[in-house]
N, C-alpha and C positions, 0 to 999 in steps of 0.2 A: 494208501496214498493220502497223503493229508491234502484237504483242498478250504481254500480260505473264501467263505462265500462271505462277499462282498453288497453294500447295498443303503438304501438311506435309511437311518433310523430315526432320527431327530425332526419333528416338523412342526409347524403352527398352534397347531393342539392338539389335543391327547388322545383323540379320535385318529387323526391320520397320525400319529405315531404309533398307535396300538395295528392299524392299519399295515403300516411300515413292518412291526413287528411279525404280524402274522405273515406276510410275505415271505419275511427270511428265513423266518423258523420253519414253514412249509418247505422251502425248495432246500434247504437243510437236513431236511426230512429227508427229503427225495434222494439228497445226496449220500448220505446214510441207507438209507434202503439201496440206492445201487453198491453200496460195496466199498463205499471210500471214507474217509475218517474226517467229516468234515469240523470247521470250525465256525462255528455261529455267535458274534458278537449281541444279536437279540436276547442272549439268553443274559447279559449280562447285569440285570434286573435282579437274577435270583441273590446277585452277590448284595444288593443294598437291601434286601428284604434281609438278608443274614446279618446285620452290624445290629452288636451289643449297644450299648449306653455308651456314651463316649469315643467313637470307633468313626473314624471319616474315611470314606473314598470321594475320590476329587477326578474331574472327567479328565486332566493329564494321567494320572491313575489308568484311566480305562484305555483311554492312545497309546500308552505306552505298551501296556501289556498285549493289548491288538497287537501294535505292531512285533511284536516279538515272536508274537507266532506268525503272522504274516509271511517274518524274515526265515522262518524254517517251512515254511506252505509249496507243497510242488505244484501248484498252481490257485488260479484266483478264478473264482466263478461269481459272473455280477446278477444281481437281481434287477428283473425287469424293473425302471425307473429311478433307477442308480444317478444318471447323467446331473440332476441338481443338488447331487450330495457334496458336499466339500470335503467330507471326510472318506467317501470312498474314492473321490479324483488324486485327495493327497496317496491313499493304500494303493491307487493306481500308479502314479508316481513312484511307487516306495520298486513295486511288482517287476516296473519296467526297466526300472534302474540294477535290478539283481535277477534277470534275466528269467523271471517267472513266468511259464503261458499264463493268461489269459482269456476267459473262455465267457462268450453271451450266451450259453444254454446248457442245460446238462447232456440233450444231444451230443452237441460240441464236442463237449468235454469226454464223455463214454467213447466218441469216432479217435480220439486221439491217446486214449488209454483206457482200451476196453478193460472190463473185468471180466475175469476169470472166478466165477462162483463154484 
């Protein structure tokens, strides 16, 4: 089950982004080890550490592709401290508009599609 873990990445300085970063990519973890196929926009750093000489990515670049997996996600799990994200209120938007749960906890998410390991 694919789950789109949602959450703020971008902030003031690079401290509470890196901050940010590790949040997502922990409960990503999490989500991974329970058994589901998550998606983690944190990791998205590896793609700019990857460009040759010449070679741009541009942050419509990165909205775009989010949301495309987004739009195939059987559901969205938000990281604790989401609420002042603009980019995860729009994927919230995106979620509720194509009829995807939405979950505040991995709890949550497990009581409503447990796995089966």
């Amino acid at each position: 089950m694919r789950v789109y873990v949602a959450g703020a990445y971008s902030a003031g300085n690079v401290i509470d982004v890196l901050h940010n970063m590790r949040k997502g990519i922990r409960l990503s973890t999490e989500v991974l080890l329970a058994g589901f196929s998550p998606y983690s926009p944190w990791l998205d750093y590896q793609f700019m550490l990857s460009l040759r000489e010449g070679e741009e990515l541009h942050v419509d670049d990165f909205y775009r592709y989010s949301s495309d997996w987004l739009k195939v996600s059987n559901a969205v799990l938000l990281v604790p401290g989401w609420e002042n994200s603009k980019g995860t209120i729009e994927e919230l938007r995106i979620a509720k508009e194509l009829n995807i749960p939405i979950f505040n906890s991995l709890a949550e998410l497990l009581d409503a599609f447990p796995i089966k390991k």
